[in-house]
C-alpha positions as CSV (number, residue, x, y, z in Angstrom):
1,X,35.6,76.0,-7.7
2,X,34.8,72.5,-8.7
3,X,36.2,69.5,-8.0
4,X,36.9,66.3,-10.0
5,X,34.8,63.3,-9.5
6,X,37.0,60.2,-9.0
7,X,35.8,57.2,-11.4
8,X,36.3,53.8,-9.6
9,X,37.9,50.4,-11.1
10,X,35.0,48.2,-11.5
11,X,35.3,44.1,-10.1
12,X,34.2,41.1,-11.5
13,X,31.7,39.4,-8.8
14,X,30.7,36.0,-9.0
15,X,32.1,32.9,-7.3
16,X,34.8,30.4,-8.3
17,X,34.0,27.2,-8.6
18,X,35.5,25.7,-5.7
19,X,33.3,28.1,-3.5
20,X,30.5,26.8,-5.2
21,X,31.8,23.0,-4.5
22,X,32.2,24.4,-1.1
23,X,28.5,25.7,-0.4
24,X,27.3,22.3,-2.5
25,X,28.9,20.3,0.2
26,X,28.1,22.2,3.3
27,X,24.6,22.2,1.9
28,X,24.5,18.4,1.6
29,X,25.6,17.6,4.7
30,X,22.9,19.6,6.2
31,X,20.4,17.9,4.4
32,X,22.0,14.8,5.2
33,X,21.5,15.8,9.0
34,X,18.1,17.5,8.8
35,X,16.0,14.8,6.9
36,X,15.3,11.9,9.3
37,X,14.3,14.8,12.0
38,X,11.8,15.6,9.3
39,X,10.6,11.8,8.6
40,X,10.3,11.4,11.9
41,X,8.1,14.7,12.6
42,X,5.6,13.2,10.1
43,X,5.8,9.6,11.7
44,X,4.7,11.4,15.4
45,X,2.1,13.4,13.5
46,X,0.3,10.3,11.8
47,X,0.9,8.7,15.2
48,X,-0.8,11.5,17.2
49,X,-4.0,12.0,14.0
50,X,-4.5,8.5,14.5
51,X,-4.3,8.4,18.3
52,X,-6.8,11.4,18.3
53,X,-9.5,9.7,15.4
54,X,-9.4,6.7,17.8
55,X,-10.0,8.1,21.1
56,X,-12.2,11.0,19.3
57,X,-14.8,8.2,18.4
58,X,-14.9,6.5,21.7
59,X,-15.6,9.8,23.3
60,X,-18.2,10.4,20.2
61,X,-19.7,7.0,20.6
62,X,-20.1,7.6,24.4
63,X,-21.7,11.2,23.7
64,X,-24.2,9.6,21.2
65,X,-25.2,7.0,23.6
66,X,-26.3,9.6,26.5
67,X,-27.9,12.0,24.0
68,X,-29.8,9.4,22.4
69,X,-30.5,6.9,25.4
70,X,-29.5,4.2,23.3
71,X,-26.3,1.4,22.6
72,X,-23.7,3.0,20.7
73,X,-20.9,0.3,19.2
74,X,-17.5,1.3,17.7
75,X,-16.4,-1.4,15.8
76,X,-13.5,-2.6,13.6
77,X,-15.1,-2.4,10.3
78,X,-15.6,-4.6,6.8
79,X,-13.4,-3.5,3.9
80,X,-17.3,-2.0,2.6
81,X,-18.0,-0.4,5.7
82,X,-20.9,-1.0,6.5
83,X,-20.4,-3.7,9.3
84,X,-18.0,-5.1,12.1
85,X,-15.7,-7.9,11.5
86,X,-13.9,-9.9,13.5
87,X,-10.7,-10.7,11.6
88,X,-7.9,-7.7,11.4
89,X,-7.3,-5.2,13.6
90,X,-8.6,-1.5,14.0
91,X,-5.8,-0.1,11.6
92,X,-8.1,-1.5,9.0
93,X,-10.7,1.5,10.3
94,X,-13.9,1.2,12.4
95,X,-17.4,2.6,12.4
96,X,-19.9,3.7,14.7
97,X,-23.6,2.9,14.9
98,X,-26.4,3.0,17.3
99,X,-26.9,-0.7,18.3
100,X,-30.4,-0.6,19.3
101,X,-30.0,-4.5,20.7
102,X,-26.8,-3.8,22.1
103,X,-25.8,-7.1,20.1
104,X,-22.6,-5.8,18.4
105,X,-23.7,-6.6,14.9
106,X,-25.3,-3.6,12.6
107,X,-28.9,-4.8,11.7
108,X,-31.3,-3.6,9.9
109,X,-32.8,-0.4,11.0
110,X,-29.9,0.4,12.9
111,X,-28.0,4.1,12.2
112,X,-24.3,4.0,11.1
113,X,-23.1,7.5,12.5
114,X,-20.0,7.4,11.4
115,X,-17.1,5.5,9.0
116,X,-13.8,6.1,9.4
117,X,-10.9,5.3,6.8
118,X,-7.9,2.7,7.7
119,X,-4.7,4.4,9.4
120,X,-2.2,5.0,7.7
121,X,0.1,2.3,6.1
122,X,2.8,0.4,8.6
123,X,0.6,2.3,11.3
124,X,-1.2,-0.8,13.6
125,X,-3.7,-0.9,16.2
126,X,-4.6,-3.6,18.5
127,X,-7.1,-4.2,21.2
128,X,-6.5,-6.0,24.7
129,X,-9.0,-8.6,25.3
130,X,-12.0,-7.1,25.8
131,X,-11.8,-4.3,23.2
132,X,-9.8,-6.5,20.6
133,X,-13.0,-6.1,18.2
134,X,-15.6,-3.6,19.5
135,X,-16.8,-1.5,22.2
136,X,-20.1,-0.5,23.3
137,X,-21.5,2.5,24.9
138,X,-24.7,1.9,27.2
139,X,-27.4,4.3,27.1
140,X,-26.1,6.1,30.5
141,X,-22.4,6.4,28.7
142,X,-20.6,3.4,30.8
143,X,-19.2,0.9,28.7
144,X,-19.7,-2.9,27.7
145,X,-16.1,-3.2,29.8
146,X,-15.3,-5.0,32.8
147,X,-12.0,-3.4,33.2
148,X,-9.7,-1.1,31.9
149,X,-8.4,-1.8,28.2
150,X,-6.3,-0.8,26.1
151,X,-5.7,-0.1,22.6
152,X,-2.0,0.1,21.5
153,X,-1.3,1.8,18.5
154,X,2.7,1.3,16.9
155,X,4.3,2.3,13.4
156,X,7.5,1.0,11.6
157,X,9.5,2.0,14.3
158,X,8.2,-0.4,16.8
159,X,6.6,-0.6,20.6
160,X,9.1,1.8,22.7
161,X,8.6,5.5,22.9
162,X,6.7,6.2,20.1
163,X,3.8,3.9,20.7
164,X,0.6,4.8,22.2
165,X,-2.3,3.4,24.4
166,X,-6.2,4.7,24.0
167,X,-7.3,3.6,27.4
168,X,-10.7,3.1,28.2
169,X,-12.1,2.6,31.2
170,X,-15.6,0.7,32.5
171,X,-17.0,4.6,32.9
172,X,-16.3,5.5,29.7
173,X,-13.2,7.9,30.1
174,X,-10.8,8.0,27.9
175,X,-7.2,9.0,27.4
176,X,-3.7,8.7,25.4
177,X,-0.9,7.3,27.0
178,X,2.9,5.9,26.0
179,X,2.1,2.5,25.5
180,X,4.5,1.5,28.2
181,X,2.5,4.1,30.6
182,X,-0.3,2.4,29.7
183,X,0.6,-1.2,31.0
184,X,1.6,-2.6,28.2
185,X,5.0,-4.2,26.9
186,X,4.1,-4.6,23.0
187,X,2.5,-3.4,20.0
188,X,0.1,-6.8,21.2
């Protein structure tokens, strides 16, 4: 005995357009919703790399000046890299040299260890007093300082909880703080 094998209707599949308008719309608004979260993520990441180059060279710059038993400077550097200026601020980059005379200046003779690049636009960094253009490392890893300073570090969205302090102290030590935790009440 056999048995019959039912054929079934077939359907047309596919969406109307007013589903489609539907998912378009929910879509957008969470887009709408999920975008500044995003911006935001990649602000506190350029915050945080250039938080971490910063301190990263202080703690390099006091290594080098142990190993070698020598002055090592970190400085704000020229726009060609190859010396310390004055004028601007640190977002403009720094470099890192031994300083033989301990003078602050790269002479002749004297190693550049490293360069680093300027921060990111709309990302600043300023120096309290004492480290506003340069910091040197003695030969036994204490610094130039005679107290603890700060560096603050801000981006477009201003001093609060975003910003960040490298501190430095006259040992040498090093460490990120919120700005605000930090002692400070600006982007300076």
């Amino acid at each position: 005995m056999t048995r019959d094998k039912t054929v079934g209707t077939s359907h047309a599949s596919g969406f109307t357009l007013i589903e489609l308008m539907i998912v378009l719309a929910i879509a957008a608004t969470l887009l709408v919703m999920v975008v500044p979260s995003f911006q935001n993520q990649i602000l506190n990441s350029r915050m945080s790399a250039a938080t971490s180059d910063l301190l990263g060279s202080f703690m390099s710059a006091k290594a080098e000046s142990s190993g070698r038993s020598d002055f090592v400077t970190v400085c704000k550097r020229n726009v060609a890299g190859s010396g310390c200026v004055t004028s601007g601020n640190w977002d403009q980059g720094w470099l890192t040299f031994v300083d033989s005379d301990g003078d602050g200046v790269v002479d002749g003779g004297e190693q550049i260890i490293q360069i680093h690049r300027a921060l990111p636009e709309g990302t600043t960094a300023r120096g309290t007093a004492q480290i506003a253009n340069l910091i040197t490392y003695r030969p036994n890893g204490m610094t130039s300082l005679t107290a603890t300073q700060t560096l603050v570090l801000c981006d477009k969205r201003g001093f609060g909880d975003f910003a960040r302090g490298v501190v430095v102290s006259i040992l040498g030590k090093g460490s990120i703080l919120k700005a605000a935790d930090a002692g400070q009440g600006d982007c300076l």
